[in-house]
MIZAMAR-765690 format. One line per 5 residues: number of its first residue (from 1); their letters; for each residue x, y, z of N, C-alpha, C, O. Coordinates in nm, 2 decimals. Layout:
N
NUM = a = X Y Z X Y Z X Y Z X Y Z | ...
end
This chain:
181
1 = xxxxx = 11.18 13.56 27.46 11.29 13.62 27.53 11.29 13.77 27.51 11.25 13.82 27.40 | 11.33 13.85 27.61 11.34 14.00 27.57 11.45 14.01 27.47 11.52 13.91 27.46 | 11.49 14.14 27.38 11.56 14.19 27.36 11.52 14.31 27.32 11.40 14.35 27.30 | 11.66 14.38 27.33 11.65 14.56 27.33 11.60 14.60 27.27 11.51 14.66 27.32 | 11.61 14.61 27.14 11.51 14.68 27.07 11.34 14.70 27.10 11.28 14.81 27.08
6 = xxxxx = 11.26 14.57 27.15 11.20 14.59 27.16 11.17 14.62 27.29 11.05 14.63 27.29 | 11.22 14.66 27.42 11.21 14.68 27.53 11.25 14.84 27.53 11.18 14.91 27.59 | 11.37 14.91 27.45 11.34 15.05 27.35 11.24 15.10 27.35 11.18 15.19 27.41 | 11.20 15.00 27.21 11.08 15.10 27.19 10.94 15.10 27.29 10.87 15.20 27.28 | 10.90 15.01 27.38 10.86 14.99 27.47 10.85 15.10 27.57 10.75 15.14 27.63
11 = xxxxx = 11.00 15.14 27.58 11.01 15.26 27.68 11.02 15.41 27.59 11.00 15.50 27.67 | 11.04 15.42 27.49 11.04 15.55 27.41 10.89 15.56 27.37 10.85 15.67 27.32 | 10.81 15.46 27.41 10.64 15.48 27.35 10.60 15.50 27.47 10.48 15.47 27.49 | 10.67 15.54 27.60 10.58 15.59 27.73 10.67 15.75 27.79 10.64 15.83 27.88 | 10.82 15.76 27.68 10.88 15.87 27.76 10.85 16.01 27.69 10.89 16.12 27.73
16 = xxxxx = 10.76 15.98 27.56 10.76 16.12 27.51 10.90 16.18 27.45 11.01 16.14 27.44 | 10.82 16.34 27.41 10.98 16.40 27.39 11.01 16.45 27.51 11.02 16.40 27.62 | 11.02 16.65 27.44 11.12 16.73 27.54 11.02 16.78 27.65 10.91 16.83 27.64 | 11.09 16.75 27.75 10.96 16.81 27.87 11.07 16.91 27.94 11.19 16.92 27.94 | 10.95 17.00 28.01 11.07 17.09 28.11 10.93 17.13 28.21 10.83 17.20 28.18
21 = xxxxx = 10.99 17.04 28.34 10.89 17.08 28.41 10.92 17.09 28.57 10.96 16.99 28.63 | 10.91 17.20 28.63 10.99 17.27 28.76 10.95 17.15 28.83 11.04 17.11 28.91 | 10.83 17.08 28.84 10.81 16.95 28.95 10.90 16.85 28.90 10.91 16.75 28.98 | 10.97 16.83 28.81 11.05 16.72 28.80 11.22 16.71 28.87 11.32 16.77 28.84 | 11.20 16.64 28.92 11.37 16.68 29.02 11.51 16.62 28.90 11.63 16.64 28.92
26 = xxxxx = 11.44 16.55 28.75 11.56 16.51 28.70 11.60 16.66 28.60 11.71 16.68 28.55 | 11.50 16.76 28.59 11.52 16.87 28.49 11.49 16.87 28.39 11.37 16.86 28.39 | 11.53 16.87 28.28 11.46 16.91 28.16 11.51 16.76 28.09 11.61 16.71 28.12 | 11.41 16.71 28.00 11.41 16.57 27.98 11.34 16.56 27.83 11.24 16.62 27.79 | 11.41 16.47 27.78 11.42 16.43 27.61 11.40 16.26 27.60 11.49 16.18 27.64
31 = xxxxx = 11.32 16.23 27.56 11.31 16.06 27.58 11.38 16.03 27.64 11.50 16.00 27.63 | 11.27 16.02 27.78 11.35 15.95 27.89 11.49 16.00 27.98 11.52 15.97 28.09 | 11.55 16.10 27.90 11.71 16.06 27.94 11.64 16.22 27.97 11.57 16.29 27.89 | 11.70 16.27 28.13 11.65 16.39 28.24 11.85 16.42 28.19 11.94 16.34 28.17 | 11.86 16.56 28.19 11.94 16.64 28.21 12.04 16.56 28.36 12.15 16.51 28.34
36 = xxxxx = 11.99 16.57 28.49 12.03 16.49 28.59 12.07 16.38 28.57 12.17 16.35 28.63 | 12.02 16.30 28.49 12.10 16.18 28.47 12.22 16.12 28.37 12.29 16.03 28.38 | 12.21 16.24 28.23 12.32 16.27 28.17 12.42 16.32 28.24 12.52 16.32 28.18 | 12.41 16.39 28.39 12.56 16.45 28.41 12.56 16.35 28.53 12.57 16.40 28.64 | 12.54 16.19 28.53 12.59 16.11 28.65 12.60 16.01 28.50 12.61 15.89 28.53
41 = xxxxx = 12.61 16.03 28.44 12.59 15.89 28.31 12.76 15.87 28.32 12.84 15.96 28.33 | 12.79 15.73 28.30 12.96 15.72 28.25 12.97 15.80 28.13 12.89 15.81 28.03 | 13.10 15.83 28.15 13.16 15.92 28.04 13.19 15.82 27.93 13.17 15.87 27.82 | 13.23 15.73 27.92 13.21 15.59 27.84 13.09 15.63 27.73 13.10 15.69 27.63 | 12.96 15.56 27.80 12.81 15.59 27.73 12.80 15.72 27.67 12.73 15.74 27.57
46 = xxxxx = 12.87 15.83 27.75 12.85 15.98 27.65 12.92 15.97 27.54 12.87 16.03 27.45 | 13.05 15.89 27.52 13.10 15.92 27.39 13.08 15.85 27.32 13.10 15.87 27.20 | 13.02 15.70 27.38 12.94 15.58 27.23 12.85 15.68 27.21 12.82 15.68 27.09 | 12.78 15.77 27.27 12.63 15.80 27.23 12.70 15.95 27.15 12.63 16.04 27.11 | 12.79 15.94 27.16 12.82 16.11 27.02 12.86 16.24 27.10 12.88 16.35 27.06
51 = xxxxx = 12.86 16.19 27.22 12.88 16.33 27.37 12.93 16.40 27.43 12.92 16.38 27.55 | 13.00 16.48 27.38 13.13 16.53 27.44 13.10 16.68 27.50 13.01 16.76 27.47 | 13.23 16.70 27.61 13.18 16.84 27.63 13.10 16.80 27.79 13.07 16.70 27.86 | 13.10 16.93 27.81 12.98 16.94 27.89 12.83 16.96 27.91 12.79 17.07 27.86 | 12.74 16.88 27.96 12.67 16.84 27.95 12.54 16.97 27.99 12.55 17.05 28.09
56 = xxxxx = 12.46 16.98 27.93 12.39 17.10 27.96 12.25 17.11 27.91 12.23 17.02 27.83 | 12.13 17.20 27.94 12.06 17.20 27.89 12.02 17.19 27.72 11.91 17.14 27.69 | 12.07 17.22 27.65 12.12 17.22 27.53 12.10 17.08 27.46 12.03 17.03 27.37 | 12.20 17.02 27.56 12.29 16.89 27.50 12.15 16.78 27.50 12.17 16.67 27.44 | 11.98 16.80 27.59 11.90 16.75 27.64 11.85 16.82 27.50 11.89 16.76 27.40
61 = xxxxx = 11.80 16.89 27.48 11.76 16.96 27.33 11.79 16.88 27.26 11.72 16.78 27.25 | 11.90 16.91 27.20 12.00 16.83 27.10 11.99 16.72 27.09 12.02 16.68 26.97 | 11.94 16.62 27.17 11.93 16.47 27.23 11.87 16.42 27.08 11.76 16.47 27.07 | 11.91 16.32 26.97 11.85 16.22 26.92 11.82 16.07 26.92 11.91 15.98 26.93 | 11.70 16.05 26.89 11.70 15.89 26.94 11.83 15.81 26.94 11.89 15.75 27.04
66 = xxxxx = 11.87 15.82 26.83 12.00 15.71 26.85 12.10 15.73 26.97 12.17 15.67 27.04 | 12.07 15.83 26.96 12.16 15.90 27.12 12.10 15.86 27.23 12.18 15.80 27.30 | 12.01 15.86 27.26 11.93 15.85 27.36 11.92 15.65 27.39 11.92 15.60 27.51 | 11.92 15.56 27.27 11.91 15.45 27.22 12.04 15.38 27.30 12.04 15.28 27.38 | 12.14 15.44 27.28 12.30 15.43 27.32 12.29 15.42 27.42 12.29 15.30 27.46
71 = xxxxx = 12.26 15.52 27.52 12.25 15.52 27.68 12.15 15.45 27.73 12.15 15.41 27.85 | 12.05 15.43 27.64 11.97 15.31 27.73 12.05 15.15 27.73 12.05 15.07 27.82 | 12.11 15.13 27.63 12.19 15.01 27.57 12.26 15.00 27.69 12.23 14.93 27.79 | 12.39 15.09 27.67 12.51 15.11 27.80 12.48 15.17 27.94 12.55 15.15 28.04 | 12.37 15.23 27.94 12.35 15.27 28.08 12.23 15.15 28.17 12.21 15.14 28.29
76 = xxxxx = 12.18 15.10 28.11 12.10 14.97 28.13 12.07 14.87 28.07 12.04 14.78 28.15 | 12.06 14.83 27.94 12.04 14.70 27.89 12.16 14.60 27.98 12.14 14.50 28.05 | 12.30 14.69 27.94 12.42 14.56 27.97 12.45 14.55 28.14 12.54 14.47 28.17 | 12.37 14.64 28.26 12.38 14.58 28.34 12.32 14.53 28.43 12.34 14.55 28.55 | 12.23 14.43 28.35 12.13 14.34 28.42 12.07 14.22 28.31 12.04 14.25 28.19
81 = xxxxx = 12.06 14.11 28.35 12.04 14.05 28.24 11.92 13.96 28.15 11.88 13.84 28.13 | 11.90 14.14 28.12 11.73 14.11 28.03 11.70 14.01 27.95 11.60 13.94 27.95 | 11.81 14.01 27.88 11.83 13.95 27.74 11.77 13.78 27.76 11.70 13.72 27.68 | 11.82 13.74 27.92 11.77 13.60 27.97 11.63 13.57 28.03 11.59 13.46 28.08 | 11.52 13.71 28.02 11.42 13.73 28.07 11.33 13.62 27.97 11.35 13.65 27.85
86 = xxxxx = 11.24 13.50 27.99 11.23 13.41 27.89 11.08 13.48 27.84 11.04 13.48 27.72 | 11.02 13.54 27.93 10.86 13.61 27.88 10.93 13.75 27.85 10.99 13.82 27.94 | 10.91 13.78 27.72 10.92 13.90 27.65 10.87 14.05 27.72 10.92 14.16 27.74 | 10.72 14.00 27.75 10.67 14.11 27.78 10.69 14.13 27.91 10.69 14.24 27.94 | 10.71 14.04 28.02 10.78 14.05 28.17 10.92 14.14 28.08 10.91 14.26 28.09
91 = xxxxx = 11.03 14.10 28.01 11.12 14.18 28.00 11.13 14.34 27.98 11.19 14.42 28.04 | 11.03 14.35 27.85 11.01 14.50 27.84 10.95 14.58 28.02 11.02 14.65 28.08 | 10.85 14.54 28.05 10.80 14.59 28.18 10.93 14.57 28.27 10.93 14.68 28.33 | 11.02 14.52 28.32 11.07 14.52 28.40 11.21 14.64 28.37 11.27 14.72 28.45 | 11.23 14.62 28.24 11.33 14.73 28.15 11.28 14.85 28.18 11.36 14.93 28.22
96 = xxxxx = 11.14 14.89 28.18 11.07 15.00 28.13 11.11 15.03 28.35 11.18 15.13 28.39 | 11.09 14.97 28.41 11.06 14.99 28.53 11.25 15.03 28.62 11.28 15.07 28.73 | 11.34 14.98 28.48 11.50 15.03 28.54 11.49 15.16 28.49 11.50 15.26 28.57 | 11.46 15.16 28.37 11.46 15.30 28.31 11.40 15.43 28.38 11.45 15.53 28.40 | 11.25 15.37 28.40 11.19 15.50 28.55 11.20 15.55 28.65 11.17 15.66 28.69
101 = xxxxx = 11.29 15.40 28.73 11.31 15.41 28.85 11.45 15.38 28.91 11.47 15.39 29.03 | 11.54 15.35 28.82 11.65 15.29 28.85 11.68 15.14 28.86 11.58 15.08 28.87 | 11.79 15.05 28.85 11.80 14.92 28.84 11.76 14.87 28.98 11.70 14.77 29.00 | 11.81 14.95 29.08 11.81 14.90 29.24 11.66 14.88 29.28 11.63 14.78 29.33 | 11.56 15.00 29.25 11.41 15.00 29.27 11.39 14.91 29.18 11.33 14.81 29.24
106 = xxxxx = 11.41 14.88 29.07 11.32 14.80 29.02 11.29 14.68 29.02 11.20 14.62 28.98 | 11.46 14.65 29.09 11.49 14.50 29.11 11.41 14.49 29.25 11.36 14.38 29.26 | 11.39 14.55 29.33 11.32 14.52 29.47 11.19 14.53 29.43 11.11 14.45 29.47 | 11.14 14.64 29.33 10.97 14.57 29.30 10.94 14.45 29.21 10.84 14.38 29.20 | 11.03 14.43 29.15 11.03 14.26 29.08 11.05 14.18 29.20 10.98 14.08 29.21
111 = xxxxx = 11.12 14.20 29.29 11.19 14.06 29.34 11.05 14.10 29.49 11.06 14.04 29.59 | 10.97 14.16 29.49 10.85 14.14 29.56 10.71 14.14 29.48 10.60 14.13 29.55 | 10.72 14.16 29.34 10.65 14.10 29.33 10.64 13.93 29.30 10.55 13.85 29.32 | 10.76 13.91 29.25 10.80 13.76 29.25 10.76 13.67 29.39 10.73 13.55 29.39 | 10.77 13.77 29.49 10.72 13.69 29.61 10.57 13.63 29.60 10.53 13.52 29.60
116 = xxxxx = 10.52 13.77 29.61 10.34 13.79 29.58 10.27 13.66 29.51 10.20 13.57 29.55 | 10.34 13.69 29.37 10.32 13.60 29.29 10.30 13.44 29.31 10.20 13.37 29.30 | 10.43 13.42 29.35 10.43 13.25 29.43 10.37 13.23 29.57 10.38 13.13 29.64 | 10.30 13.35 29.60 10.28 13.30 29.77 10.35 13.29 29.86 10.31 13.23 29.96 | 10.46 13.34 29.84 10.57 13.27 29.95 10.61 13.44 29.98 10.60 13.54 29.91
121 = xxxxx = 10.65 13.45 30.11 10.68 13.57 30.16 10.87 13.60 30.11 10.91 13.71 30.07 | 10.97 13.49 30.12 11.09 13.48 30.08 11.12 13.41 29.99 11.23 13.35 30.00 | 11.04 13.39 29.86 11.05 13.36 29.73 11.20 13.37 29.71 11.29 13.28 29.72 | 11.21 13.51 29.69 11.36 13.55 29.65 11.32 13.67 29.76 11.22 13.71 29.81 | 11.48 13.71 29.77 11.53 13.80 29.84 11.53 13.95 29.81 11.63 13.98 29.74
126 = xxxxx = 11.43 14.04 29.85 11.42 14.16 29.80 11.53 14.28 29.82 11.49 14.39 29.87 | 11.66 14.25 29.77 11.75 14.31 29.82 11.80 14.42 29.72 11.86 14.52 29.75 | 11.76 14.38 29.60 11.81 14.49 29.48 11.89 14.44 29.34 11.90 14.48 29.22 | 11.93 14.32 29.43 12.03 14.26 29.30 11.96 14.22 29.20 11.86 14.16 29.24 | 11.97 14.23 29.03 11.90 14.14 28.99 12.01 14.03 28.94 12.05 14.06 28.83
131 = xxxxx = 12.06 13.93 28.99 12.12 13.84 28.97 12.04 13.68 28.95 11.92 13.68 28.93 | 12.10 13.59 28.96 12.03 13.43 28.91 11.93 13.41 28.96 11.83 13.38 28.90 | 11.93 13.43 29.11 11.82 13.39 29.18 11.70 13.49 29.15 11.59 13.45 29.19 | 11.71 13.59 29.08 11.56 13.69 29.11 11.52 13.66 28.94 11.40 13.65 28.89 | 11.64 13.65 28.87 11.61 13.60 28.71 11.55 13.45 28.69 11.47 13.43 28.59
136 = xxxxx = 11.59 13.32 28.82 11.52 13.26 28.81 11.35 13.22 28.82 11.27 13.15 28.75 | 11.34 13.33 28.95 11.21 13.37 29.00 11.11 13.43 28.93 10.99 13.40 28.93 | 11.18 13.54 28.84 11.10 13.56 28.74 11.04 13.50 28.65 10.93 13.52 28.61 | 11.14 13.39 28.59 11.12 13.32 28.44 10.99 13.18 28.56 10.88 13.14 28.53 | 11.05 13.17 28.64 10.94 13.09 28.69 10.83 13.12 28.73 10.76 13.02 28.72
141 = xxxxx = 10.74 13.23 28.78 10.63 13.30 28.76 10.58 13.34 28.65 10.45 13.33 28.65 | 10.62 13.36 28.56 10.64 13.47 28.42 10.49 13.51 28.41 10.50 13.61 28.49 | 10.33 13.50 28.36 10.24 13.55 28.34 10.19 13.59 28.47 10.13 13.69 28.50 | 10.24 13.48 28.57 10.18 13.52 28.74 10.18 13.65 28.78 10.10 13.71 28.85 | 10.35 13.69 28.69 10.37 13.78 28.76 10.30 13.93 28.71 10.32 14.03 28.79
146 = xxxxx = 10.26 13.94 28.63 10.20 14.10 28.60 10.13 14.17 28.68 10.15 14.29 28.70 | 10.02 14.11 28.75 9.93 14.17 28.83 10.01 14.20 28.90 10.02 14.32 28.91 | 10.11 14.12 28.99 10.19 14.17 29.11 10.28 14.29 29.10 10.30 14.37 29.19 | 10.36 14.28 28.94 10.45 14.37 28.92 10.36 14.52 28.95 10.39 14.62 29.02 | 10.27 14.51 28.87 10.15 14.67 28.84 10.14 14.69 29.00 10.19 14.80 29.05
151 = xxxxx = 10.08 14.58 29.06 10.07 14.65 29.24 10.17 14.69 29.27 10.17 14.81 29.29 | 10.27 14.63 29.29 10.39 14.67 29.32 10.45 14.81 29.31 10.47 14.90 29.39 | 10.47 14.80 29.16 10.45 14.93 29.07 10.40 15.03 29.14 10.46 15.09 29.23 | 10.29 15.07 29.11 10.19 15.14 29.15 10.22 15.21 29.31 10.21 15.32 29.35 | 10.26 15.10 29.37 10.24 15.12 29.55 10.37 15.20 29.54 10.39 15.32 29.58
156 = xxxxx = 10.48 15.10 29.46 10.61 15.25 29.50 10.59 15.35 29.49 10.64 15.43 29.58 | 10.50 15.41 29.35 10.46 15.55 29.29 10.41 15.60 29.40 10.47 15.69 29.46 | 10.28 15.56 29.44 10.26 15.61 29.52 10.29 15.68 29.69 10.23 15.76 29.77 | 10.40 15.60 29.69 10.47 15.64 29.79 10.60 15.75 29.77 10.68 15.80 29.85 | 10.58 15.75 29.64 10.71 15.86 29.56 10.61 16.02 29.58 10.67 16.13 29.60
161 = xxxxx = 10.45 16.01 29.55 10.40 16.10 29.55 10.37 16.12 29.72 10.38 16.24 29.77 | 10.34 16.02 29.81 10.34 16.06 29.95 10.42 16.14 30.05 10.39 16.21 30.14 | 10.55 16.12 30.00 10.66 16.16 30.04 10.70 16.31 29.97 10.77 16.38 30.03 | 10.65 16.35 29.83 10.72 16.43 29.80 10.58 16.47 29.70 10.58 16.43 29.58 | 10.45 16.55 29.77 10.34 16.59 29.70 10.37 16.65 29.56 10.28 16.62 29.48
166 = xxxxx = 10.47 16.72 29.50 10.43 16.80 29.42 10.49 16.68 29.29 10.49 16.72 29.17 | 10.53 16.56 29.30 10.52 16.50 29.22 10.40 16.40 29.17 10.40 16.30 29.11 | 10.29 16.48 29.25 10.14 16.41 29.25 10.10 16.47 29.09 9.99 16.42 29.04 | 10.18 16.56 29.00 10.15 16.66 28.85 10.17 16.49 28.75 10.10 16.46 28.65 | 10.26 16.40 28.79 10.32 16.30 28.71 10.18 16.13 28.81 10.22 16.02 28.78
171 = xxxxx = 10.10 16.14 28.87 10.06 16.07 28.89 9.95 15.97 28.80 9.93 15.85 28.80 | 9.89 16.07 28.73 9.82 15.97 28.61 9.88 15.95 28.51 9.82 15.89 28.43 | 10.00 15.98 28.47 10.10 15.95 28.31 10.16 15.78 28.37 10.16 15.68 28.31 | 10.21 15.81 28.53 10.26 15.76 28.59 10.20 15.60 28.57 10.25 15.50 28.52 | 10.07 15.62 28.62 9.96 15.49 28.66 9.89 15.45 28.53 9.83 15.34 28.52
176 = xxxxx = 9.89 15.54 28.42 9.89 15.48 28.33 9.99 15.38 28.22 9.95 15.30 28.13 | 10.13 15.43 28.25 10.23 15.36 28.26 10.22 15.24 28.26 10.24 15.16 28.17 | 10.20 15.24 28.45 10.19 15.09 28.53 10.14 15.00 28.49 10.18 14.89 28.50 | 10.00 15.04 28.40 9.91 14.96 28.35 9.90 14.93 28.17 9.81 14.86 28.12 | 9.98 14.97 28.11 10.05 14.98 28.03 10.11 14.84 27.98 10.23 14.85 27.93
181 = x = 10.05 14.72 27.98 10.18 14.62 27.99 10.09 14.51 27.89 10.14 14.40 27.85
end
């Protein structure tokens, strides 16, 4: 079964430290956690995670694991439910894939590759949710599904870079990522 910790460190062994880089649209970024996404984060998770104040380039400096740890916890672990993911390493990958991409993307590249996987074109419904039915789908695929998740993976990226070239700078960290599992 997944749990956090090890789906953490999973994702802290692919986000690096402090980056600051004009092609990135989240801004300046400290394990994982982008400046942009600290100032949409609930104010809740800022103050488990030590946060007060206004949120600033600085405060992305300042950023320590356990800080950073908190907001993964409360800004994603608790809303989706990894914890029931029965193959571990489908958990960490699909964690790692809320963390990069959001809960909503990541649940529509799970819940297609879940399709892939079984052959069936409406396995489950690729709508975003990750609720019973896409948790079921998973745990019933579970090794099927890696190859599908990576294509999957992969094809969004690449269509993140089609759409918007200059994030082609992040395309081999990116696909090495993908494959990463």
């Amino acid at each position: 079964m997944a749990n956090f910790d090890s789906c953490v460190a999973y994702v802290l062994s692919h986000e690096g430290g402090l980056t600051k880089n004009a092609s990135d649209p989240g801004g300046i970024t400290n394990m994982g956690i982008s400046l942009r996404f600290l100032r949409e984060a609930a104010e809740y998770s800022l103050k488990k995670a030590g946060i007060f104040g206004e949120v600033t380039e600085q405060t992305i400096i300042d950023l320590t694991q356990e800080q950073a740890e908190k907001l993964y916890y409360s800004e994603f672990w608790v809303t989706a439910p990894f914890d029931k993911i029965m193959n571990g390493i489908i958990g960490k990958y699909v964690f790692d894939m809320c963390v990069h991409h959001g809960l909503n993307q990541a649940t529509k590249i799970t819940q297609r590759a879940c399709c892939a996987a079984q052959k069936v074109k409406d396995f489950v419904k690729d709508d975003g949710l990750f609720g019973p039915k896409t948790l079921s789908a998973m745990n019933h695929a579970s090794f099927m599904l890696i190859p599908a998740l990576i294509s999957e993976r992969t094809g969004f990226m690449r269509q993140l870079v089609a759409v918007n070239p200059k994030l082609d700078v992040f395309w081999d960290g990116w696909v090495t990522r993908a494959f990463d599992i």
